[in-house]
N, C-alpha and C positions, 0 to 999 in steps of 0.2 A: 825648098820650094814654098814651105807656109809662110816661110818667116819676109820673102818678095813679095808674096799676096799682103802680108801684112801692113807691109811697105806701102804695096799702091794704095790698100784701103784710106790710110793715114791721110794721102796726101793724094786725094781722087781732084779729079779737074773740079775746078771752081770751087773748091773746096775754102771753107774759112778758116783762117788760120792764127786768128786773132782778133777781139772783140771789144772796142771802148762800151762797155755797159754804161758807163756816167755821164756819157756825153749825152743823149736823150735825155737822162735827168734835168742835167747842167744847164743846156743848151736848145732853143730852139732851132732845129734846122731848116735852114731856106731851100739850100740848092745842094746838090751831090755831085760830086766831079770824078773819076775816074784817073789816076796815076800809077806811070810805074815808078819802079823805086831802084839807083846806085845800087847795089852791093857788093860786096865781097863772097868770097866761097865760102869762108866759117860763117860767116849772118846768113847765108842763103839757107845753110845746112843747121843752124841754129832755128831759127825762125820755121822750119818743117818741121821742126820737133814741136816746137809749140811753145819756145821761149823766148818770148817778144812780152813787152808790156808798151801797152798804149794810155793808161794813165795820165802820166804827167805829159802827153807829147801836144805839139803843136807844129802848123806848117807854117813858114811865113816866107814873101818874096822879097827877097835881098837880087839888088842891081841887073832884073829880066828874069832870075832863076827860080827856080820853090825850093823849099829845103825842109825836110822834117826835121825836126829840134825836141830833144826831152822824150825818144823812143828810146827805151832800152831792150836790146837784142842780146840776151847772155852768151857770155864766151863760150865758145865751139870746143867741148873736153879734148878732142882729137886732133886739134888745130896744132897746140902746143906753140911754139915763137913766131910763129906766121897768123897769129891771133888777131881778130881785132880788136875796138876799143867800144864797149858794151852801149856809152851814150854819145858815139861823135854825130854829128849833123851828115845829115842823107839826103844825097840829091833827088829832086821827086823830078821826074819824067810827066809834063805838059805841054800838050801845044803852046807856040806863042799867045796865040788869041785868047784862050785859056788863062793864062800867065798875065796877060795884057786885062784881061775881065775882073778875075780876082786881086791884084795890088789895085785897082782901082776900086773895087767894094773895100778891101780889109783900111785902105784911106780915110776913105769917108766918114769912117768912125764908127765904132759899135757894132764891127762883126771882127770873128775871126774865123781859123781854118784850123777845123780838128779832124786827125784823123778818124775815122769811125772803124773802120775794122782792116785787116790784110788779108787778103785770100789770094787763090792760086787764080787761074784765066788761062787754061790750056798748062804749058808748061812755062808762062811769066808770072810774076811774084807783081801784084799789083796794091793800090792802097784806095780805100775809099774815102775823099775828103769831104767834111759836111760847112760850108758855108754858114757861120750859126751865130744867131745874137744870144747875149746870155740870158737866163730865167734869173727873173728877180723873186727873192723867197715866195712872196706874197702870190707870185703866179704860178711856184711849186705848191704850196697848198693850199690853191682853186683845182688845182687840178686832182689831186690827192681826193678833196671833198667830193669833187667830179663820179672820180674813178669808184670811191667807196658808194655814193649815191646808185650810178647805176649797176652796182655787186646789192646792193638792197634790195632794189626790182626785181632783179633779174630772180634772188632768192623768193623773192611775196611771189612767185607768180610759176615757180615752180612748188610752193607748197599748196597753191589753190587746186593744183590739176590733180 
C-alpha cells in the first residue's frame, strides 16, 4: 500500500516532470504554447520517473507538423527488445492554427521553439513550448547587474530596520 501512495505522490496531477532551467537564461520568452507529446509505453514510463533531459532539445515545424528534436528520454530498464530509441524525434500534439502561428514566427527569423518543461495535465503527458529570441551575452550581464543591484537594496534596507 505505501509503496502505490508512493507511486501517486511522484506523479500527482500537473505535476512537473521535467525542467529546461537554461532556457530563461538563454532565451527571452515571448509567448508559451501548450502541447501534447507521441509516445511510446517505455518513454511514457521513463519520463514518470523523471528521465527525460531537455537540454539540448528544440521543436521545429516540418511539412504542417511539430516535432521535438534533441529530447532525450532514457531507456525504460524493464522494456527490454521493445525498447525505444532514447533521442528519436516526437510528434508534439498542436492545433492547426497553432501549427499555422508558429512556422510562421520561427520564418521570420530570430525566434525559435524550446521546450521549457514536461508535466502531467490530469493523466496526459503534456509539453510547454516557449516561443523565444535568443539573449545576446551583453543582455545576460544587464541583467545579472540588475538582479545583483536590487539583492544590494533589498540588503541596505533590511540592515537599517
Amino acid at each position: 500500500m505505501a509503496r502505490a501512495n508512493a507511486k501517486a505522490e511522484r506523479t500527482a496531477p500537473d505535476a512537473t516532470l521535467a525542467l529546461n532551467r537554461r532556457a530563461s537564461f538563454d532565451y527571452e520568452i515571448l509567448e508559451r504554447f501548450e502541447a501534447g507529446m507521441m509516445l511510446t509505453g517505455s518513454e511514457v514510463k521513463s519520463v514518470r520517473e523523471g528521465r527525460i533531459s531537455l537540454t539540448e532539445a528544440f521543436a521545429q515545424v516540418e511539412r504542417g507538423e511539430a516535432w521535438l528534436v534533441g529530447a532525450h528520454i532514457a531507456e525504460y530498464l524493464l522494456a527490454h527488445r521493445r525498447n525505444h530509441e532514447p533521442m528519436r524525434r516526437r510528434k508534439l500534439l498542436l492545433h492547426r492554427r497553432e501549427i499555422d502561428k508558429l512556422a510562421q514566427a520561427v520564418s521570420r527569423g530570430g525566434l525559435t521553439l524550446i521546450p521549457l518543461r514536461v508535466y502531467l495535465k490530469g493523466r496526459h503527458m503534456k509539453v510547454e513550448l516557449g516561443l523565444c529570441r535568443g539573449k545576446q551575452t551583453h543582455d545576460k550581464r544587464e541583467r545579472e547587474r540588475e538582479r545583483e543591484h536590487k539583492r544590494d537594496v533589498e540588503r541596505a534596507l533590511r540592515e537599517r530596520r
